[in-house]
VOBA-1610 file (N, C-alpha, C; in pm, whole numbers, padded with zeros to 5 digits, always signed):
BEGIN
Unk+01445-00577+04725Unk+01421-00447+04784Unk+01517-00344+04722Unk+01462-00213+04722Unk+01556-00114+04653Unk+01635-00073+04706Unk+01750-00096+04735Unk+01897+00034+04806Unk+01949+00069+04731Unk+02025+00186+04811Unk+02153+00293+04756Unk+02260+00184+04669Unk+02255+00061+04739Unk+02371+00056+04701Unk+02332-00069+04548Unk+02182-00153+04551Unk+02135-00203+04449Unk+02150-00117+04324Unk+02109+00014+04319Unk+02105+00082+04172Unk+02179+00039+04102Unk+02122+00055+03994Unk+02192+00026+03837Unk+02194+00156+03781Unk+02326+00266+03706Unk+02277+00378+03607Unk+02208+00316+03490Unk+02133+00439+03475Unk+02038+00435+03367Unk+02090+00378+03206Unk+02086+00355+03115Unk+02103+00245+02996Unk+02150+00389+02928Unk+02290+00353+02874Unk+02329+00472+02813Unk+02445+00603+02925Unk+02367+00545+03010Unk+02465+00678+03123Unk+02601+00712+03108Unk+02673+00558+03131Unk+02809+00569+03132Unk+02869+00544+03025Unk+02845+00563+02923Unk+02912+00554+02781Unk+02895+00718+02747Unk+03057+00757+02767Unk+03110+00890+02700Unk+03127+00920+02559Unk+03087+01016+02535Unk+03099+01067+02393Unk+03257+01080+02298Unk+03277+01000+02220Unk+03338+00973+02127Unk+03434+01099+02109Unk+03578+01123+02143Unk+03667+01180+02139Unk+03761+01156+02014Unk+03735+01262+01918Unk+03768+01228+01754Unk+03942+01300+01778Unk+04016+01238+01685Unk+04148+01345+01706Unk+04223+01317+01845Unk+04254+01222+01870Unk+04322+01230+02044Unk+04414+01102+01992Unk+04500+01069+01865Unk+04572+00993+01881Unk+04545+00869+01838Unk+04611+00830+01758Unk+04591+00684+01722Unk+04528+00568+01781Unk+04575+00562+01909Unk+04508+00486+01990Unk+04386+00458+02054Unk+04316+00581+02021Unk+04167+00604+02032Unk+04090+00554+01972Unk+04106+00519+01850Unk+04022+00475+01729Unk+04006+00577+01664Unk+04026+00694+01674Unk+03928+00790+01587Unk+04047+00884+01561Unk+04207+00884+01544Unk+04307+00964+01567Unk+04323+01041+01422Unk+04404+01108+01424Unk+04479+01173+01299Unk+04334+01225+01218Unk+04289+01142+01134Unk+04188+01223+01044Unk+04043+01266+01103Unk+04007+01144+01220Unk+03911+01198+01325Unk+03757+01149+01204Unk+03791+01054+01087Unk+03651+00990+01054Unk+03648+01054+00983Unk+03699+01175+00919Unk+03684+01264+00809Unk+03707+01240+00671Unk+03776+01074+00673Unk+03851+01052+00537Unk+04006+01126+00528Unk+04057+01183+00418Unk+04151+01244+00410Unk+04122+01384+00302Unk+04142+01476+00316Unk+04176+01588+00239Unk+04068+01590+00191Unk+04053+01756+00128Unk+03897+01780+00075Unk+03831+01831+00169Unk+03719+01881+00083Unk+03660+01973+00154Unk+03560+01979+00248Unk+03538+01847+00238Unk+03397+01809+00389Unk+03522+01766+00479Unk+03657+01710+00441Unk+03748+01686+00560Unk+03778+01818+00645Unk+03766+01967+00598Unk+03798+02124+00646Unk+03710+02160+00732Unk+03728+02253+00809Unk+03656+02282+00910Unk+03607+02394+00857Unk+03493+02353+00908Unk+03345+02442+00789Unk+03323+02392+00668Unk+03359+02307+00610Unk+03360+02281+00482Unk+03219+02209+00434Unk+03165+02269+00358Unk+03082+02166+00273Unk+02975+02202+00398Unk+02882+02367+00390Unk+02782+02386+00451Unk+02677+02225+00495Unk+02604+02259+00589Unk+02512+02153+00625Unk+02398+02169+00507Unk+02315+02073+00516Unk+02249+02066+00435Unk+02084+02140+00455Unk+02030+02226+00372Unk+01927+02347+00423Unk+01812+02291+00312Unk+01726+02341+00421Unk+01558+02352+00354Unk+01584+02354+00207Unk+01500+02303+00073Unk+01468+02383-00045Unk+01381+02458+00000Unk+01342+02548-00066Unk+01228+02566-00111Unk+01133+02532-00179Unk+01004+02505-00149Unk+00887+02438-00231Unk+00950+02435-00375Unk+00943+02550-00419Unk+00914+02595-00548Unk+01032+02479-00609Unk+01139+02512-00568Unk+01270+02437-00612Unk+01234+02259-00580Unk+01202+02196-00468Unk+01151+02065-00514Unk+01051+02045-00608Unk+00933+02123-00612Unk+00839+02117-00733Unk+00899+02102-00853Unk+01013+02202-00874Unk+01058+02218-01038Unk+01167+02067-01043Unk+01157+01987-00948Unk+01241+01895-00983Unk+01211+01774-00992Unk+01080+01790-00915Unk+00963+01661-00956Unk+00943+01633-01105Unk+00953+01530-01182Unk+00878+01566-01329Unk+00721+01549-01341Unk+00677+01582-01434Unk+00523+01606-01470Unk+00493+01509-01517Unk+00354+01436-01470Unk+00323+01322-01512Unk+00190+01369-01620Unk+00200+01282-01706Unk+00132+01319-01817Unk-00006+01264-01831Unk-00106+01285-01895Unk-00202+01210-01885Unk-00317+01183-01749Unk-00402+01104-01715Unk-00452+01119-01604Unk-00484+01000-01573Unk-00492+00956-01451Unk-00501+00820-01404Unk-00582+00845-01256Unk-00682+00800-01258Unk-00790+00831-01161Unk-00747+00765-01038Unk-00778+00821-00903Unk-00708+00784-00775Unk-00769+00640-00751Unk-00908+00608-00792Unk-00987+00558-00800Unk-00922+00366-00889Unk-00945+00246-00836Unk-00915+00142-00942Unk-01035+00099-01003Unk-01009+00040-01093Unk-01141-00025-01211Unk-01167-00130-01118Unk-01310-00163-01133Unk-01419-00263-01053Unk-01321-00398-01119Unk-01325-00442-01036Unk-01275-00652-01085Unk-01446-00708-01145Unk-01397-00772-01261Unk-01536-00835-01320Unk-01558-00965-01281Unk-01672-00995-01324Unk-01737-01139-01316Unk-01854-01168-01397Unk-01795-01269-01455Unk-01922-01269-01622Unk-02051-01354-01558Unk-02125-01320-01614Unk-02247-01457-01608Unk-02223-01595-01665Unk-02128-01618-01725Unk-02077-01720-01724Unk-02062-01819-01623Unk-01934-01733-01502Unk-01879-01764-01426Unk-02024-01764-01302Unk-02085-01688-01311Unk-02172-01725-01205Unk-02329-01850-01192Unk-02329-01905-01362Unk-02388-01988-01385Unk-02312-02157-01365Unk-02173-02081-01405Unk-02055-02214-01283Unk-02079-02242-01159Unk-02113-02129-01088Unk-02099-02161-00944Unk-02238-02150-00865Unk-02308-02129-00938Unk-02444-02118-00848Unk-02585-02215-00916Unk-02650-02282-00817Unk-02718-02328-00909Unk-02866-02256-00925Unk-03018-02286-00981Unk-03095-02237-00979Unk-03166-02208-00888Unk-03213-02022-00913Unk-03295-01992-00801Unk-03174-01933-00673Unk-03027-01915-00715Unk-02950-01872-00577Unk-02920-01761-00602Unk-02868-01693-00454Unk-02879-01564-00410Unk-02704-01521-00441Unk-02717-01471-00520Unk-02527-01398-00560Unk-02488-01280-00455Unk-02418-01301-00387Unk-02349-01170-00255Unk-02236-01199-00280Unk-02141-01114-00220Unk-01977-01074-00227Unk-01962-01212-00077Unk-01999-01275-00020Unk-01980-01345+00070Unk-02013-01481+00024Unk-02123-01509-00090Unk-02118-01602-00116Unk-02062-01621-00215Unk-02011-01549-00287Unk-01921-01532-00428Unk-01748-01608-00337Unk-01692-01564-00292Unk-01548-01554-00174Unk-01598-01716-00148Unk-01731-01723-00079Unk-01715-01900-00035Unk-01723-02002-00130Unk-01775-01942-00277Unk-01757-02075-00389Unk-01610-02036-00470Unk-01541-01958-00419Unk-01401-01897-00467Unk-01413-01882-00603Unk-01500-01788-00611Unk-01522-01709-00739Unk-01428-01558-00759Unk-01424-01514-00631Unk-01328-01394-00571Unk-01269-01483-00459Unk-01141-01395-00389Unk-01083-01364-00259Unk-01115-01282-00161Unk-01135-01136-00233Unk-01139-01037-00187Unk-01238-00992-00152Unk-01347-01003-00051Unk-01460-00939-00082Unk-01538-00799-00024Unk-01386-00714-00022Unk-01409-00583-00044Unk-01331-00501-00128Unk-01310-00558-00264Unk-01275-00485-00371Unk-01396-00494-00423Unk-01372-00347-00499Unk-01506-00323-00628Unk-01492-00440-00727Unk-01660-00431-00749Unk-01710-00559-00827Unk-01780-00575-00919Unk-01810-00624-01037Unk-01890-00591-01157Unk-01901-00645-01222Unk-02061-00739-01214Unk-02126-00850-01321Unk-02116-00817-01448Unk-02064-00846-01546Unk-02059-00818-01677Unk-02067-00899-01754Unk-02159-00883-01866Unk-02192-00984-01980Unk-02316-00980-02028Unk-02304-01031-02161Unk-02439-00977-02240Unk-02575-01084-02285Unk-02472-01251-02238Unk-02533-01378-02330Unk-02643-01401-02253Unk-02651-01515-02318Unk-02798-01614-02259Unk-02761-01608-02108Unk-02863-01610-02088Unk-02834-01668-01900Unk-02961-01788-01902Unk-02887-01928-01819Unk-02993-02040-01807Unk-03052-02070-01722Unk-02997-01966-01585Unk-03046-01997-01463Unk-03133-01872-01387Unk-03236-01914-01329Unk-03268-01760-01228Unk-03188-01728-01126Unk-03126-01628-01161Unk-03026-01632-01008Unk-03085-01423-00945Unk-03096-01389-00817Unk-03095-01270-00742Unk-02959-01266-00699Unk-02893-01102-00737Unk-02795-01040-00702Unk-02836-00963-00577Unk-02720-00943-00498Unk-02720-00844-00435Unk-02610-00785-00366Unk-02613-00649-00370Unk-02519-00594-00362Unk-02424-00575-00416Unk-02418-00573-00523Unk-02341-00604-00675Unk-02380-00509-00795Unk-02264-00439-00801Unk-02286-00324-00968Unk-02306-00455-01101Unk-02402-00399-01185Unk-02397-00445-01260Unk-02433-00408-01412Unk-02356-00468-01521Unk-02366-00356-01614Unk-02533-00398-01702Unk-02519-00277-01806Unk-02656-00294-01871Unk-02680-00431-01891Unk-02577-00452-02028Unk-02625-00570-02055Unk-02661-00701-01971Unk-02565-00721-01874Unk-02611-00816-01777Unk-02762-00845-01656Unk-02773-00717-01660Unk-02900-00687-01598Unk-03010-00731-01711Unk-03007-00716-01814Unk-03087-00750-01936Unk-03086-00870-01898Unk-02984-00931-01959Unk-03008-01094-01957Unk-03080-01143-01791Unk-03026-01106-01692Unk-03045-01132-01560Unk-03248-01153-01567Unk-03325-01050-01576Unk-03415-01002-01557Unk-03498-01083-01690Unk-03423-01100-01800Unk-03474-01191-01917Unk-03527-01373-01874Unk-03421-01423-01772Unk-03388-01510-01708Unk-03492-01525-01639Unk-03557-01439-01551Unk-03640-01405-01444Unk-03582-01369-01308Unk-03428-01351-01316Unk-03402-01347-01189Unk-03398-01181-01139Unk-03348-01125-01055Unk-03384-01018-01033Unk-03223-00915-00954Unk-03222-00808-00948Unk-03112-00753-00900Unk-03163-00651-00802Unk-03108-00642-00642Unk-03178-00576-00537Unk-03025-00491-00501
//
């Protein structure tokens, strides 16, 4: 039950603020945490530290050269690799790609690439894919949706 006389002060209450300069015995005597001599040890010394101005952080940034798109390059996957893992007549998705651990990831950009023979019919989907691979794909008989 709550009484007058149960309370606890609040966390922080009774801890007084740090009395710099009161004597050796304080912890904090004679120089008061200042170090010794010099000019952040002076009173006023060594203004606080103020806003730049834009302009003045800008000019201190350096300039990066060249251009590099915010954008990352698609992760590939040859027809090679998907005549490894799939057999004839199967359906290629970013879910079934991840379960024959062909990828990890299967929401990074993605991109069938390759130009050779293909031996199997296989359907893509949901999958960029470049010219040439679509050639062979469709040569194959398989198809891209």
């Amino acid at each position: 039950m709550l009484k007058l006389h149960s309370l606890k002060p609040a966390k922080g209450a009774k801890t007084s603020t740090r009395r710099l300069g009161r004597g050796p015995g304080s912890g904090r005597g004679k120089t008061a945490g200042k170090g010794t001599k010099g000019q952040k040890a002076r009173t006023g010394g060594r203004n606080k530290l103020r806003l730049m101005g834009m302009k003045m952080i800008i000019r201190r940034i350096p300039k990066l050269r060249g251009f590099k798109s915010q954008y990352g390059k698609d992760g590939t996957i040859t027809l090679h690799d998907l005549v490894k893992a799939f057999p004839q007549g199967g359906i290629v998705t970013r879910a079934e790609l991840a379960k024959r651990g062909v990828i990890t990831d299967t929401r990074a950009p993605l991109k069938v690439v390759g130009s050779s023979e293909l031996s199997r019919k296989l359907t893509l989907k949901g999958l960029n894919v470049s010219a040439g691979a679509k050639a062979a794909i469709e040569k194959a008989g398989g198809s891209i949706a």
